[in-house]
KEDO-740862 format. One line per field, with one value per residue (C-alpha): residue number from 1; x, y, z. Coordinates in Angstrom, 1 decimal. Each point is the difference from the previous one (the first is absolute). Layout:
num	c(NUM/...);
u	c(X/...);
v	c(Y/...);
w	c(Z/...);
END
This chain:
num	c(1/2/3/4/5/6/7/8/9/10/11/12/13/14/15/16/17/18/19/20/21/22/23/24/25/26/27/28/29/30/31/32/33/34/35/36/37/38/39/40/41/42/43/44/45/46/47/48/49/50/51/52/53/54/55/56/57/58/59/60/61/62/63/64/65/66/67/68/69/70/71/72/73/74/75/76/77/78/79/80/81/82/83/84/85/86/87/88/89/90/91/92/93/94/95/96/97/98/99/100/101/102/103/104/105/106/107/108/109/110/111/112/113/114/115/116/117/118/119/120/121/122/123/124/125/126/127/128/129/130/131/132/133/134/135/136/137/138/139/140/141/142/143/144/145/146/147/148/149/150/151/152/153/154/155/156/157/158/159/160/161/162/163/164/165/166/167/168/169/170/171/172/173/174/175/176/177/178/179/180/181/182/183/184/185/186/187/188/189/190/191/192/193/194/195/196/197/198/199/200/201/202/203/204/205/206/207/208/209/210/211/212/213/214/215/216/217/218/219/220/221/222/223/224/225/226/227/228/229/230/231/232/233/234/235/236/237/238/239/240/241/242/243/244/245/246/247/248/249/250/251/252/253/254/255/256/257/258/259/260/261/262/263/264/265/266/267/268/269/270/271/272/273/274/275/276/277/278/279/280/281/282/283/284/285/286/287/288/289/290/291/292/293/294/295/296/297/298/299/300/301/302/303/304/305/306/307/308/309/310/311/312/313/314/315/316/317/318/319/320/321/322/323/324/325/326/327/328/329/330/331/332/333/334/335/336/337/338/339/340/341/342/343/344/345/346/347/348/349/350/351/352/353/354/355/356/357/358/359/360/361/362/363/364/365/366/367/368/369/370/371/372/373/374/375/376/377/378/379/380/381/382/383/384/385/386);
u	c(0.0/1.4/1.1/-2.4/1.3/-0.5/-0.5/1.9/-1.1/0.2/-1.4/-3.5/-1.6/1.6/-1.7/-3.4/-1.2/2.3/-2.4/2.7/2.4/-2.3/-0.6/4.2/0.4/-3.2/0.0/3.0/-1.8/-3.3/2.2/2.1/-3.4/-1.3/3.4/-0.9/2.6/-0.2/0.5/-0.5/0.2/2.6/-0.9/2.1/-0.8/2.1/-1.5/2.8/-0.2/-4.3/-1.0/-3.8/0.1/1.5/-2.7/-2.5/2.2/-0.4/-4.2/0.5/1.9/-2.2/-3.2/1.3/1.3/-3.3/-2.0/1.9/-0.4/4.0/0.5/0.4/3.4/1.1/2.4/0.0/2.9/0.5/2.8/-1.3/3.4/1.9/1.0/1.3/3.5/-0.3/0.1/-3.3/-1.2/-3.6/-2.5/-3.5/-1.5/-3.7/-1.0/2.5/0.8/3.6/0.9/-2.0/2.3/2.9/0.0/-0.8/2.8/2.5/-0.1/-1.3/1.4/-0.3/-0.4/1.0/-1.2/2.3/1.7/-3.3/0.9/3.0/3.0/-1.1/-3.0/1.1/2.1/-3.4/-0.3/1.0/1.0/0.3/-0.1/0.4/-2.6/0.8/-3.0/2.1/2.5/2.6/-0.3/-0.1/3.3/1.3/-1.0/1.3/3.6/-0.3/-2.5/-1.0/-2.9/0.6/2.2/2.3/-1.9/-2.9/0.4/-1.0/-0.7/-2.8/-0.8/-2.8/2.9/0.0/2.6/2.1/3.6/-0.7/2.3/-2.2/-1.0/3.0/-0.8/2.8/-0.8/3.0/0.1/-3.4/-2.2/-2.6/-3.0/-2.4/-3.5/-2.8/-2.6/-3.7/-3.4/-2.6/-1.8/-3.4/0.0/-0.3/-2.6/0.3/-2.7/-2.1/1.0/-0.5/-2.5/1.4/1.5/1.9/2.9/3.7/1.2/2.8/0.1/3.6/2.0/0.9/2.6/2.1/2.8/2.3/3.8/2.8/3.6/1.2/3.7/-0.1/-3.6/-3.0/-3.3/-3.3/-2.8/-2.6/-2.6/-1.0/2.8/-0.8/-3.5/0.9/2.5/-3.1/-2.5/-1.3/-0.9/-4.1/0.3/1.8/-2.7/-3.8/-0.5/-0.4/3.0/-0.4/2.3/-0.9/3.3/0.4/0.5/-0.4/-2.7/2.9/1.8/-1.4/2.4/-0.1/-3.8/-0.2/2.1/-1.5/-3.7/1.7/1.1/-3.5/1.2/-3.1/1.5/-2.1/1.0/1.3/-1.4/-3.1/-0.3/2.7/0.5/-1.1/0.6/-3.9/0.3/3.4/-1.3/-3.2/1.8/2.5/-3.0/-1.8/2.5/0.9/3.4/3.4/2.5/2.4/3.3/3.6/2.0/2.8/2.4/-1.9/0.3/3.9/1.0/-2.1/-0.5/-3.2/-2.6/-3.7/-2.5/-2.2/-2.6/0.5/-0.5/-3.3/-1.1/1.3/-2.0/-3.0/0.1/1.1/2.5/3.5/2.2/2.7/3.6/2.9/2.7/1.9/-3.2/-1.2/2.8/-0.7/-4.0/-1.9/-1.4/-3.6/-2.3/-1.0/3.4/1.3/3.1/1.4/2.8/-0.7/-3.1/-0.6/0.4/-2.6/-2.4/0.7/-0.4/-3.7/-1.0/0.9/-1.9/-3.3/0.4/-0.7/-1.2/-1.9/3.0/2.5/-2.8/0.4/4.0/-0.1/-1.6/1.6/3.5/-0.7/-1.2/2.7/3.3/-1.3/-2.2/0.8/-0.7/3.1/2.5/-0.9/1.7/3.3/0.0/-0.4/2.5/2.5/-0.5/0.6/-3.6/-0.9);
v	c(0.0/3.6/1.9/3.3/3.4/3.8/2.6/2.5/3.8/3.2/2.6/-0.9/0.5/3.6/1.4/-0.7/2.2/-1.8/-2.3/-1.1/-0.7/-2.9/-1.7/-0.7/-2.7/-0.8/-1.4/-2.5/-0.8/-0.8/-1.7/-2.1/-1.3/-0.6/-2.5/-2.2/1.6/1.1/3.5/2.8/4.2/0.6/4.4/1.6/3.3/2.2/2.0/2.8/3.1/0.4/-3.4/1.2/0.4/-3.3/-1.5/2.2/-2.4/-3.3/1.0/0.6/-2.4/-2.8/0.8/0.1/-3.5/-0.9/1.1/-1.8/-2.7/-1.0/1.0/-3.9/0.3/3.4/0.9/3.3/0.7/3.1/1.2/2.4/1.5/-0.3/1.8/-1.4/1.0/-1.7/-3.9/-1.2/-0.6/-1.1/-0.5/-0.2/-2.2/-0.1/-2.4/-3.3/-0.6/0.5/-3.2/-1.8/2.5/-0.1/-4.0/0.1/2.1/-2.1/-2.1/2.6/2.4/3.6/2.0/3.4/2.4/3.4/-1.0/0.8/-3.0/0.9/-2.5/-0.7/-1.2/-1.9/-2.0/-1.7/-1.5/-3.2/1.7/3.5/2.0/3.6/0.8/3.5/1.6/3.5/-1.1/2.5/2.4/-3.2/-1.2/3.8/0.6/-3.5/1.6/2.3/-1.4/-3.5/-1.3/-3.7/-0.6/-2.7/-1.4/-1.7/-3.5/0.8/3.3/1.0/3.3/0.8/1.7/-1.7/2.0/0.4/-1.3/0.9/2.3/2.7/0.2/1.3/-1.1/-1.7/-3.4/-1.3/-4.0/-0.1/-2.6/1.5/-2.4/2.4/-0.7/1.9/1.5/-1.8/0.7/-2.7/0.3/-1.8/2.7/2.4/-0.9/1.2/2.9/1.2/3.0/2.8/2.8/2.3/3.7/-2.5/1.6/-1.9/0.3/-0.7/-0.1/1.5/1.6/3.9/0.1/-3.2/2.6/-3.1/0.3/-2.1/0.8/-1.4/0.5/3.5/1.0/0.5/-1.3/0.4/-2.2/2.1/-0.4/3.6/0.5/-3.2/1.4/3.6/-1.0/-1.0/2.5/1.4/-4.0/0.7/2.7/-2.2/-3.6/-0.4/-1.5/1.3/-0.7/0.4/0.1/-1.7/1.5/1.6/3.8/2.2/2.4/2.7/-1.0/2.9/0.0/-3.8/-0.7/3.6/-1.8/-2.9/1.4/2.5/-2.9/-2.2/-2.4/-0.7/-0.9/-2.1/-1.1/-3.4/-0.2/0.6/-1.9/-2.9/0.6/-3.9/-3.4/-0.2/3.6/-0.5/-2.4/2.0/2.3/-1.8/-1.9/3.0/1.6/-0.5/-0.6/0.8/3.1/0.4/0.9/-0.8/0.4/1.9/-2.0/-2.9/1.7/0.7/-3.6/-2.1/-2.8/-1.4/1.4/-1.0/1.3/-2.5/2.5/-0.2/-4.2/1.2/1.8/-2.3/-2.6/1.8/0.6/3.5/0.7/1.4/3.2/0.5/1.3/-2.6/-1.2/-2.5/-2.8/0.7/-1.8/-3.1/-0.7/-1.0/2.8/0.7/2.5/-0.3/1.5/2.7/1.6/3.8/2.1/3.5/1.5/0.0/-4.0/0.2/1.9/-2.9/-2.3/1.2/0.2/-3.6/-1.4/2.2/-0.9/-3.6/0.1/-3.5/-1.5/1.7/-1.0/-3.3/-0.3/1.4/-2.1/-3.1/1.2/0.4/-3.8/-1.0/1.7/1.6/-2.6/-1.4/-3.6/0.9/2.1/-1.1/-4.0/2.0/1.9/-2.7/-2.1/3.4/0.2/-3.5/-0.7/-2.6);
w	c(0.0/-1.3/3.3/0.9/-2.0/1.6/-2.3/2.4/-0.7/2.4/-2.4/0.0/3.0/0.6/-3.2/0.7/-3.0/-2.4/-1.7/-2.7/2.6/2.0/-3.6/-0.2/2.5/-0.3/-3.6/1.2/3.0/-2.6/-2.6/2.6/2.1/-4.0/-0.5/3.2/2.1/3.5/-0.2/2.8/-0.6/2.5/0.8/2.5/1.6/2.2/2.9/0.0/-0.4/0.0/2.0/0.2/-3.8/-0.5/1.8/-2.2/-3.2/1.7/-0.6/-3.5/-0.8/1.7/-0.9/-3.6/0.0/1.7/-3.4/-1.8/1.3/1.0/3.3/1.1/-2.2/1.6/2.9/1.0/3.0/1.8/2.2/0.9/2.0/-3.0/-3.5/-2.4/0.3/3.6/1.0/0.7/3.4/1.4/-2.8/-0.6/-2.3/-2.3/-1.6/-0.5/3.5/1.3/1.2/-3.5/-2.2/1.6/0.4/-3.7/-0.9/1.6/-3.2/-2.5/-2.7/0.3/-2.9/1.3/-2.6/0.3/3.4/1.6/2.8/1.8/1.3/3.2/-0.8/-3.5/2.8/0.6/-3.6/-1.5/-3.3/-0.9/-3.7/-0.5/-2.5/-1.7/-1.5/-0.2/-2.6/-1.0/2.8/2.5/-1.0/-0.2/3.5/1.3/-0.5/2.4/2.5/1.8/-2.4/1.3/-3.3/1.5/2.6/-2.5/-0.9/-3.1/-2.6/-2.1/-1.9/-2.6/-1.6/-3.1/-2.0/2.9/-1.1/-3.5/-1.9/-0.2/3.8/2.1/2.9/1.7/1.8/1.5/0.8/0.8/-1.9/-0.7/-1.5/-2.2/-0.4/-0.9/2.2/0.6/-0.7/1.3/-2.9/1.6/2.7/-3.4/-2.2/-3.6/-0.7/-2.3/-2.3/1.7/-1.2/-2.4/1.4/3.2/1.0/-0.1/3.8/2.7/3.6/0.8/2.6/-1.0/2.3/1.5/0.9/-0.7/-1.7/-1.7/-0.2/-4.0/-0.9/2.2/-1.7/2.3/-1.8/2.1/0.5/-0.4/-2.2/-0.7/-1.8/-2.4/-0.5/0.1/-3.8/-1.8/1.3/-2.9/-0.9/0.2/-2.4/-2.8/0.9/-1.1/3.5/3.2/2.7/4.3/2.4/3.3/1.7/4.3/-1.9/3.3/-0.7/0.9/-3.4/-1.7/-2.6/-1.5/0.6/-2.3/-2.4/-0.1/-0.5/-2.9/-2.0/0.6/2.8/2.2/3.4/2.9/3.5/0.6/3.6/-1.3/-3.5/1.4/3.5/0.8/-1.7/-1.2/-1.3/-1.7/-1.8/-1.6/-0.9/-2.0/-1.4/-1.0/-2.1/-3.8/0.7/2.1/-1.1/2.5/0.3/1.8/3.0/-1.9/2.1/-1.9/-3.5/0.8/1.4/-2.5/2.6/-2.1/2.4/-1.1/3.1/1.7/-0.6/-3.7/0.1/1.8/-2.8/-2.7/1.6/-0.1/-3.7/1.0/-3.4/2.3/-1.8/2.6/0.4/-1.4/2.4/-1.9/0.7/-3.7/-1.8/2.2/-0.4/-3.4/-1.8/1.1/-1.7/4.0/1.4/-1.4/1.1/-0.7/0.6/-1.4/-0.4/-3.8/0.8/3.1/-2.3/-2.5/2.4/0.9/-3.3/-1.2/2.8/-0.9/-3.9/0.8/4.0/-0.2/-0.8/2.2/3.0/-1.1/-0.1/3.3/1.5/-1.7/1.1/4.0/-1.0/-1.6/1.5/3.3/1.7/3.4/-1.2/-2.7/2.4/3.3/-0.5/-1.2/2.8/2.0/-1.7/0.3/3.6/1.1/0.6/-2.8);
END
């Protein structure tokens, strides 16, 4: 019998209004229960510096897993004296109970997406692997900071041009395994076409205020500036493009230009501040434009966004930012990949000449290529878990 495997995360449960975010360990959770195998959402919280609000997180978080219908899966743990620059100390635990997880873990593989599980507590698994879903900046950062990069017994990234000659990233002797990111595609039903006029939309970050250090060049991580190269896009498209991006109400300035060039722009709290209302909206729209982390553009790790595979596998047709991932998947009519904006505005236009059929290619790649039933056995097999 396969031995129990802990989808480790710590980024979850402190963003309560980051619908997107609870669907990323979520779809391996989906797609790893789907296979037959044991598998447990591992969320850790840390009560330092706010612990009231941190208690206000543990709600959110568990009443979301309760609607959909996975909290016997889940273990949410608390230490609430801790950060998580700090050793942990006396937890609290929802859900999986402490002595059932951590008997379980004895002999199971952690799959610690981003370093969210720190050392002291890996110590309680059989097997650990470092999962990177950052790639580029990850490994950047790892120079210069503890990111649990020797001290994994084994290394995966969804970087899948990382090592390539055109992505500069230096990896050292680390072996890293490259797979692609999931979608569990039952969990995201193909949909009908949408009514005509639908806008193409995004949920994103404006500001991450993230860096990386390249050969003495700093390249932010923001993704205003991505979006802020191809603002006049709207003007040059028959279609209708909104931004579901945090722009502070304050930011005169780029929510002026934004509305000048025919951007609409919507709250993400609002339109996908929880899993159930992520989802609509990425179901309701004609299609995904988005843009890049301009570290991503720079480093050409081979990037593709989980949020993108949610939208391909609605039949959602995907024009988004390339960062070295298009030279490694089929051509779809579905996926669509740009680097200036003459080639974004292209980009838009091919999928509308022929939308049935770039619905359809979407949805048949996130099938073919993305699935958890295709990735998730490799990832198993890359971690030592298979």
């Amino acid at each position: 019998m396969r031995d129990p495997v802990f989808i480790g995360s710590a980024f979850v449960a402190k963003y309560p209004t980051g619908g997107g975010n609870f669907w990323v360990p979520l779809q391996y959770l989906l797609g790893l229960r789907a296979l037959g195998v044991e598998a447990y959402w591992l969320e850790i919280l840390w009560g330092r510096p706010d612990r009231a609000r941190a208690r206000e997180f543990v709600a959110s978080f568990l009443r979301y897993v309760e609607e959909l219908d996975v909290a016997p899966w889940v273990a949410l743990v608390l230490y609430p004296d801790n950060s998580c620059d700090e050793a942990p100390g006396v937890s609290e635990h929802w859900g999986l109970a402490a002595d059932a997880l951590w008997s379980r873990a004895r002999c199971g593989l952690l799959l610690n997406l981003a370093n969210s599980v720190p050392a002291t507590v890996r110590a309680c698994f059989g097997r650990t692997a470092l999962f990177d879903i950052d790639p580029g900046q990850f490994q950047l950062w790892a120079r210069d900071h503890d990111l649990g990069v020797g001290s994994h017994d084994a290394y995966l990234t969804i970087g899948q041009n990382l090592g390539a000659p055109d992505s500069p990233v230096p990896l050292g002797d680390v072996a890293w395994r490259r797979v692609w990111p999931v979608v569990h595609v039952p969990a995201w039903p193909e949909q009908p076409p949408p009514p005509t006029g639908g806008r193409y939309t995004t949920v994103t970050q404006w500001w991450s205020g993230t860096w990386v250090v390249l050969d003495g060049e700093v390249f932010d991580g923001n993704k205003r500036t991505g979006f802020l190269e191809v603002a006049e896009l709207p003007c040059r498209v028959p279609v209708a493009l909104e931004l579901a991006a945090n722009i502070h109400p304050e930011e005169t300035e780029d929510l002026t230009l934004l509305a000048r060039h025919g951007w609409h722009v919507a709250d993400p709290a609002v339109v996908a501040g929880t899993p159930q209302a992520f989802q609509r909206y990425v179901q309701t729209s004609r299609g995904e434009f988005s843009c890049a982390k301009p570290t991503y553009v720079r480093t050409r790790p081979g990037w593709v966004s989980d949020r993108t595979l949610c939208y391909l596998a609605s039949g959602r047709p995907c024009v988004v930012q390339a960062t070295g991932a298009e030279g490694l998947l089929p051509d779809s009519a579905g996926l669509r990949f740009f680097r200036t904006l003459d080639e974004a505005a292209d980009g838009l236009r091919a999928v509308e000449a022929d939308y049935a059929a770039a619905a359809r290619a979407a949805r048949r790649l996130a099938e073919d290529v993305f699935a958890t039933h295709i990735i998730l056995p490799e990832v198993l097999r890359a971690a030592g878990g298979l």
